[in-house]
C-alpha positions as protocol buffer text, in pm:
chain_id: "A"
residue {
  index: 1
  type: UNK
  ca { x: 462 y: -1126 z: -879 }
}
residue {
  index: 2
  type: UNK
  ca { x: 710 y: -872 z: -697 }
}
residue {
  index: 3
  type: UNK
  ca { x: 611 y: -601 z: -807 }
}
residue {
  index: 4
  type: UNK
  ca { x: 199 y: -706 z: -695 }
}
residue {
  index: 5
  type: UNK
  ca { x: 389 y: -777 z: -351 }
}
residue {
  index: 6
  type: UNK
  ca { x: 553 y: -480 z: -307 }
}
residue {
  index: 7
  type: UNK
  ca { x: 228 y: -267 z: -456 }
}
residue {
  index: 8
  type: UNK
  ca { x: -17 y: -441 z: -182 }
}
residue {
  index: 9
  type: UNK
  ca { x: 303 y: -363 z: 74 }
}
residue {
  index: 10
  type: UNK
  ca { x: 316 y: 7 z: -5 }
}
residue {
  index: 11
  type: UNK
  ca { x: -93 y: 34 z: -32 }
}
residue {
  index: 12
  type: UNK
  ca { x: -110 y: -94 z: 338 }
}
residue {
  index: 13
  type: UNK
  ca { x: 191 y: 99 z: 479 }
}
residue {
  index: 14
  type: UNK
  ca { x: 18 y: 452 z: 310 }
}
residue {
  index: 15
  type: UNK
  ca { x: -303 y: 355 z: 473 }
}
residue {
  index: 16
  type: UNK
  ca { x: -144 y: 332 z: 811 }
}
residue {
  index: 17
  type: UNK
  ca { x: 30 y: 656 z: 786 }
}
residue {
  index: 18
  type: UNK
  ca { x: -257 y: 798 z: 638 }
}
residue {
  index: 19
  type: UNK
  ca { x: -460 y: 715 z: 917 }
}
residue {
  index: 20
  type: UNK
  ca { x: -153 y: 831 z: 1116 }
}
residue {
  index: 21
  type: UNK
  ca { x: -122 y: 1158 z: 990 }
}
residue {
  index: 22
  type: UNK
  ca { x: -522 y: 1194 z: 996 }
}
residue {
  index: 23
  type: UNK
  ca { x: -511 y: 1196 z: 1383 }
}
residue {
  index: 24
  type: UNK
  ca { x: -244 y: 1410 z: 1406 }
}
residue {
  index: 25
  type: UNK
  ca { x: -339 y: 1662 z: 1145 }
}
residue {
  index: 26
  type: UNK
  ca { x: -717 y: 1727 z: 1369 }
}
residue {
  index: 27
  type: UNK
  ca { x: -517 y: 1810 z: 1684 }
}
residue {
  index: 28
  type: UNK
  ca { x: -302 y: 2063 z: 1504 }
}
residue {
  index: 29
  type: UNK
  ca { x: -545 y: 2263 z: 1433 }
}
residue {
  index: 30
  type: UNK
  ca { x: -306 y: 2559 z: 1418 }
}
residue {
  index: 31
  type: UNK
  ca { x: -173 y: 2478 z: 1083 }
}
residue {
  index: 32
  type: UNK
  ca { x: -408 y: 2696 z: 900 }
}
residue {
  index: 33
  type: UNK
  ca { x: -234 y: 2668 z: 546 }
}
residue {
  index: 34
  type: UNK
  ca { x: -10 y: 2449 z: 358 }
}
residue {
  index: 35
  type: UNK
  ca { x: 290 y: 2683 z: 359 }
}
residue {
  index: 36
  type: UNK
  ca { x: 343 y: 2705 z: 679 }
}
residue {
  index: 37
  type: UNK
  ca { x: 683 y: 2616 z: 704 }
}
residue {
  index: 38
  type: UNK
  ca { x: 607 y: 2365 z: 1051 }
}
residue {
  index: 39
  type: UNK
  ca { x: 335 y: 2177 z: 860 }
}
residue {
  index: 40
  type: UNK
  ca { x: 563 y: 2124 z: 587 }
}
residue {
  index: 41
  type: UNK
  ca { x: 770 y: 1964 z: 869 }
}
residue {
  index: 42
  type: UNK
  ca { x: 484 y: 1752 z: 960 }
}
residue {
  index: 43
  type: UNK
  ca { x: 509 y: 1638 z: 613 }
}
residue {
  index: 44
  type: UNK
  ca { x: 839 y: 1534 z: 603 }
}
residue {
  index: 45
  type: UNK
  ca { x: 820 y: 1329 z: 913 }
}
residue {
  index: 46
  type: UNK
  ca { x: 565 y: 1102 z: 765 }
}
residue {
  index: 47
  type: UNK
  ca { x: 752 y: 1110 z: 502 }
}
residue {
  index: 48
  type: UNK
  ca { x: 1032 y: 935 z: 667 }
}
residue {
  index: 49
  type: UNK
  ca { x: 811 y: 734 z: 841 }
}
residue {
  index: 50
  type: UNK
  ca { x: 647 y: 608 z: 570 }
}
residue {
  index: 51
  type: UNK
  ca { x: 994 y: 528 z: 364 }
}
residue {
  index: 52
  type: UNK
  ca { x: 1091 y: 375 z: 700 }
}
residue {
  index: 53
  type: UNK
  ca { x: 828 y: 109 z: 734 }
}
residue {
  index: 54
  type: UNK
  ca { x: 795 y: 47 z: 345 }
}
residue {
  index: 55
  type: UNK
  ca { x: 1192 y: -64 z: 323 }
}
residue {
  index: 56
  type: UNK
  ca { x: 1116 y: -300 z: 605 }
}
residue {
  index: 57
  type: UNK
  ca { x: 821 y: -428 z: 396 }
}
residue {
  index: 58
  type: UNK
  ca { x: 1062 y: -479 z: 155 }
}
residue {
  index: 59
  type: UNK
  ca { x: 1316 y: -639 z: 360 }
}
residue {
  index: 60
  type: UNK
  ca { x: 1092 y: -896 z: 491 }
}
residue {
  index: 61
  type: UNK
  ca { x: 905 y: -1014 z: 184 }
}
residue {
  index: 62
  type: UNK
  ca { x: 1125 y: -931 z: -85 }
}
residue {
  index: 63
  type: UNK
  ca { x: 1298 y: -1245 z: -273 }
}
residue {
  index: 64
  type: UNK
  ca { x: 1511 y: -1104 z: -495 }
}
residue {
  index: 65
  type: UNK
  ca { x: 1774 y: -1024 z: -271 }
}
residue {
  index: 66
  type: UNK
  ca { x: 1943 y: -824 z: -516 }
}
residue {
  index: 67
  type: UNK
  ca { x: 1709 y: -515 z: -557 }
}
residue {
  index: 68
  type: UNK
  ca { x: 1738 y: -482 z: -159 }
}
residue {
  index: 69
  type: UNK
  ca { x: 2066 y: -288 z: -141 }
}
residue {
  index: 70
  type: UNK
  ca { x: 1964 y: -28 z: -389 }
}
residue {
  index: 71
  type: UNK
  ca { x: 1650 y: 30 z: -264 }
}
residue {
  index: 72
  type: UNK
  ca { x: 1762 y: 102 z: 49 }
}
residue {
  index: 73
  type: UNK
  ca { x: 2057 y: 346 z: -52 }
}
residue {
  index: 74
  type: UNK
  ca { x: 1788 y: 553 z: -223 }
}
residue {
  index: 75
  type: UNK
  ca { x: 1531 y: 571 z: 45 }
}
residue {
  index: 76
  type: UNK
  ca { x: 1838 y: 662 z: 285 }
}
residue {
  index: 77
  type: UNK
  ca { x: 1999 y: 913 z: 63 }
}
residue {
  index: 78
  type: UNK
  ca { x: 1604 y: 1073 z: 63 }
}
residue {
  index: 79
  type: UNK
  ca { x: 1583 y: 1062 z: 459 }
}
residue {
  index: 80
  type: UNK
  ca { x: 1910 y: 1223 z: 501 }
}
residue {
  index: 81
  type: UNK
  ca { x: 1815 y: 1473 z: 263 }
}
residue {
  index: 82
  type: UNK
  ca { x: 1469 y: 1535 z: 459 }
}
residue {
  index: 83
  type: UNK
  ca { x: 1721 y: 1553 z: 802 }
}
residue {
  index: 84
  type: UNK
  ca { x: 1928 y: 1780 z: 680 }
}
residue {
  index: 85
  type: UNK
  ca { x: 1620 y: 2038 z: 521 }
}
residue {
  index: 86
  type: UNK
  ca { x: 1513 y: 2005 z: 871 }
}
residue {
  index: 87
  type: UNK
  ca { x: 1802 y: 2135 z: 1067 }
}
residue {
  index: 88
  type: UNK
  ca { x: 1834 y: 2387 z: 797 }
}
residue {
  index: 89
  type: UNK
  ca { x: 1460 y: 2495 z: 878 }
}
residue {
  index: 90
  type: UNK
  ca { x: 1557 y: 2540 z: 1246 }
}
């Protein structure tokens, strides 16, 4: 039953960053191939944004309290991680 909740959270948070990214990816029409190192960038900011909103999906309708804390130290060790590539990149 948790796991079906937290599958149905993480299909409607990748939808909405999908969506997201979608938009944003038709304006930029200047990133003209995947190894360009500022649409890898792009990437990584959905990225985060996307581990963002699916740990407060998990806060909010999780109920075994337990898993929270470890979730969360893993998705935060990964943003940091993404932070840090980034002012490396710059």
């Amino acid at each position: 039953m948790f796991e079906n909740q937290i599958n149905r959270g993480f299909q409607s948070v990748s939808n909405k960053v999908q969506m997201r990214k979608h938009l944003l990816l038709q304006d930029a029409k200047l990133f003209k191939s995947f190894s360009n190192p500022c649409y890898m960038l792009l990437n990584m900011k959905f990225v985060c944004l996307f581990l963002h909103t699916f740990k407060q999906f998990i806060y909010l309708r999780s109920y075994r309290k337990n898993r929270i804390p470890r979730i969360n130290k893993a998705i935060d060790r990964y943003i940091s991680t993404v932070r840090i590539t980034k002012v490396l990149v710059y």
